[in-house]
C-alpha positions as CSV (number, residue, x, y, z in Angstrom):
1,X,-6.4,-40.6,-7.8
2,X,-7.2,-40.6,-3.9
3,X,-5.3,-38.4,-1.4
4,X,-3.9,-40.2,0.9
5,X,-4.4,-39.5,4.8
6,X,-0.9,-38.6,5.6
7,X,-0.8,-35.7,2.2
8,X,-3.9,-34.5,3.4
9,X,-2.9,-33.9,7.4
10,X,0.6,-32.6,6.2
11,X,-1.7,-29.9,3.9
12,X,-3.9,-28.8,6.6
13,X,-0.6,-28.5,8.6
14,X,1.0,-26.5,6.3
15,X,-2.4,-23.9,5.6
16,X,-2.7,-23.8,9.7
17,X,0.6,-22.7,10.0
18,X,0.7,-20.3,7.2
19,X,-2.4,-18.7,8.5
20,X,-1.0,-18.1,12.1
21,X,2.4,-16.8,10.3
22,X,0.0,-14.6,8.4
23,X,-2.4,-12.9,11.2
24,X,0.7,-12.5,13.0
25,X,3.1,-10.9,10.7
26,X,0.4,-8.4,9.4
27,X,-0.8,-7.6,13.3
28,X,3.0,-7.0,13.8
29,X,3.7,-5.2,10.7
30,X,0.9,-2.7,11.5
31,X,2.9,0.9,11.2
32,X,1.9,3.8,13.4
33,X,-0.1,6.1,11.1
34,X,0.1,10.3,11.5
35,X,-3.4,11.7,11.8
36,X,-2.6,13.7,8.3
37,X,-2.3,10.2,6.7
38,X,-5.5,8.8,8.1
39,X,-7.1,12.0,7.3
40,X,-6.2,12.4,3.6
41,X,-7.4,8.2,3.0
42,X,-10.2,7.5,4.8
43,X,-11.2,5.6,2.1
44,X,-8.2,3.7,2.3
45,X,-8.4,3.3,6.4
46,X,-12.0,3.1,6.9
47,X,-13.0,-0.6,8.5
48,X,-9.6,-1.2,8.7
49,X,-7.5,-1.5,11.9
50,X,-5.1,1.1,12.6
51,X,-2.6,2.6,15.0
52,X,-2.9,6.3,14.9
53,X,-0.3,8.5,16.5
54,X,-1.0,11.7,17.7
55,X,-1.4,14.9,20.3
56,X,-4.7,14.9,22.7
57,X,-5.7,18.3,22.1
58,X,-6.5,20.7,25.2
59,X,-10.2,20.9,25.6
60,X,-10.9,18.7,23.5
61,X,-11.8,15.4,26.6
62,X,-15.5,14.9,27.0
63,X,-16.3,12.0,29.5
64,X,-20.5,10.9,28.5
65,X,-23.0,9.0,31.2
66,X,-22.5,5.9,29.5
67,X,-18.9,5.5,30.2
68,X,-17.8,6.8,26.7
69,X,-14.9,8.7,26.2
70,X,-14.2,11.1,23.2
71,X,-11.5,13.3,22.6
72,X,-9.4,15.0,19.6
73,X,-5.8,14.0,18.5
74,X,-3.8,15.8,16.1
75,X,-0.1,15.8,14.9
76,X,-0.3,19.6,13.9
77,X,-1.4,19.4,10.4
78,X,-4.5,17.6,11.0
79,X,-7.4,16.1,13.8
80,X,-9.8,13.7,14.2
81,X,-11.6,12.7,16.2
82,X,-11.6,9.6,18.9
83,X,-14.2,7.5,20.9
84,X,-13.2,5.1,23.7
85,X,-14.9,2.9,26.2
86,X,-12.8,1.3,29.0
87,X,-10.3,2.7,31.6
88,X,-8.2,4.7,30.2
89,X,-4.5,4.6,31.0
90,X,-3.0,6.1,34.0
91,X,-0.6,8.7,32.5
92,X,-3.5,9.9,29.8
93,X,-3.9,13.4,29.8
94,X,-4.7,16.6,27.4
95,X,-1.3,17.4,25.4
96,X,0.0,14.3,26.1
97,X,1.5,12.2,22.9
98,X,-1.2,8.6,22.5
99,X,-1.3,6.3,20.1
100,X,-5.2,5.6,19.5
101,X,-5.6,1.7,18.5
102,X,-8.6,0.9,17.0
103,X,-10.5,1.1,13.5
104,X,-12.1,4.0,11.3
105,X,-15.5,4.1,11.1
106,X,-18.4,5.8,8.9
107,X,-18.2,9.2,10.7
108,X,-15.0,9.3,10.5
109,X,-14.1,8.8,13.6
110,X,-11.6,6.4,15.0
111,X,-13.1,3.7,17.4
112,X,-10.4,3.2,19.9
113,X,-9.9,-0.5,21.8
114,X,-6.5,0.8,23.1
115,X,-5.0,4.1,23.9
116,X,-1.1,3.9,24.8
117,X,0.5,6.9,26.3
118,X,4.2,7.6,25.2
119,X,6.5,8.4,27.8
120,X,8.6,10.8,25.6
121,X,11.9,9.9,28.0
122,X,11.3,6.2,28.1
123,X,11.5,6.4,24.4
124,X,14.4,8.9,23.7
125,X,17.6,7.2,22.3
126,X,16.7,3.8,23.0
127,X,16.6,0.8,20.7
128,X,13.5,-0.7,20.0
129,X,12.4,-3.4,22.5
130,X,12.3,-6.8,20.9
131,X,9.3,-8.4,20.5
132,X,8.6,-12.3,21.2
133,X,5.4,-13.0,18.9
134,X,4.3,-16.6,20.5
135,X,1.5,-17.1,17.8
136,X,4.3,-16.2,14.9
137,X,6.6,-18.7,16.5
138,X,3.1,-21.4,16.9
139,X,3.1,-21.2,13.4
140,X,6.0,-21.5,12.0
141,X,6.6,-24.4,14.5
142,X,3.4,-26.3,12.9
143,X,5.1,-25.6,9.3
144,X,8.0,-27.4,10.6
145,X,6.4,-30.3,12.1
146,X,4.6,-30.8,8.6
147,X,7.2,-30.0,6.5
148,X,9.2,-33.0,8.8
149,X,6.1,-35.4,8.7
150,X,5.5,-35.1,4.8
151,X,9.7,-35.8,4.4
152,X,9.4,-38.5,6.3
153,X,6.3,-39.9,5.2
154,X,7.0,-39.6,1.9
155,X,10.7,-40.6,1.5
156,X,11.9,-42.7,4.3
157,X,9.6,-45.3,3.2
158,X,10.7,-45.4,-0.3
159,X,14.4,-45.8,0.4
């Protein structure tokens, strides 16, 4: 039995579109995590990419020659440590609340590629701001198109 051209596009269409769906729903499903969580599963965190929420602790902000950045953030319970290279947001400062993007590595230590500072009276009693996921949208858009193309393909012509 041969595949034909049209099954074989529509397929690739549909395993695109499912991956797209995929690397954008778990990106966007990615909770904030407490630093006692992180701490108590490193196992479970370590290599993986994380958001981690937490309080930079006073004293703790060491600036090196090479441009790399390590502090402490805590959530009360618990600390670890962080280490950043890049510009560091405007509004970052020691016993302000961050959350540390980035992934867990050997040492335990998390290796930040984003810090975001909250703004504790941005945030207060406000809905969630509603996000527009383009890629999620690419790829569910490519499903559709295949979805469409195999319908057609396969029963217009035989009616």
């Amino acid at each position: 039995m041969k595949i034909k051209g049209k099954y074989l596009v529509a397929g690739m269409l549909l395993i695109f579109s499912a991956f797209l769906a995929y690397d954008s729903l778990s990106n966007y499903v990615n909770p904030y995590l407490s630093v006692t969580t992180v701490v108590r599963n490193l196992d479970q965190y370590q290599g993986k990419s994380l958001q981690v929420m937490g309080v930079v602790e006073s004293g703790t902000f060491d600036r090196g020659n090479d441009g790399t950045i390590r502090f402490v953030i805590n959530d009360g319970t618990e600390a670890i440590d962080v280490i950043y290279t890049g510009a560091l947001p405007q509004n970052f400062d020691e016993g302000k609340d961050v959350v540390v993007v980035g992934s867990l590595n050997g040492d335990e230590t998390v290796e930040a590629r984003q810090i975001l500072v909250k703004c504790p009276s941005k945030y207060e009693e406000e809905e969630p701001p509603q996000q527009n996921n383009h890629v999620f949208l690419v790829g569910i858009g490519v499903a559709l198109v295949a979805v469409a193309y195999l319908g057609v393909t396969m029963f217009w012509k035989r009616g």
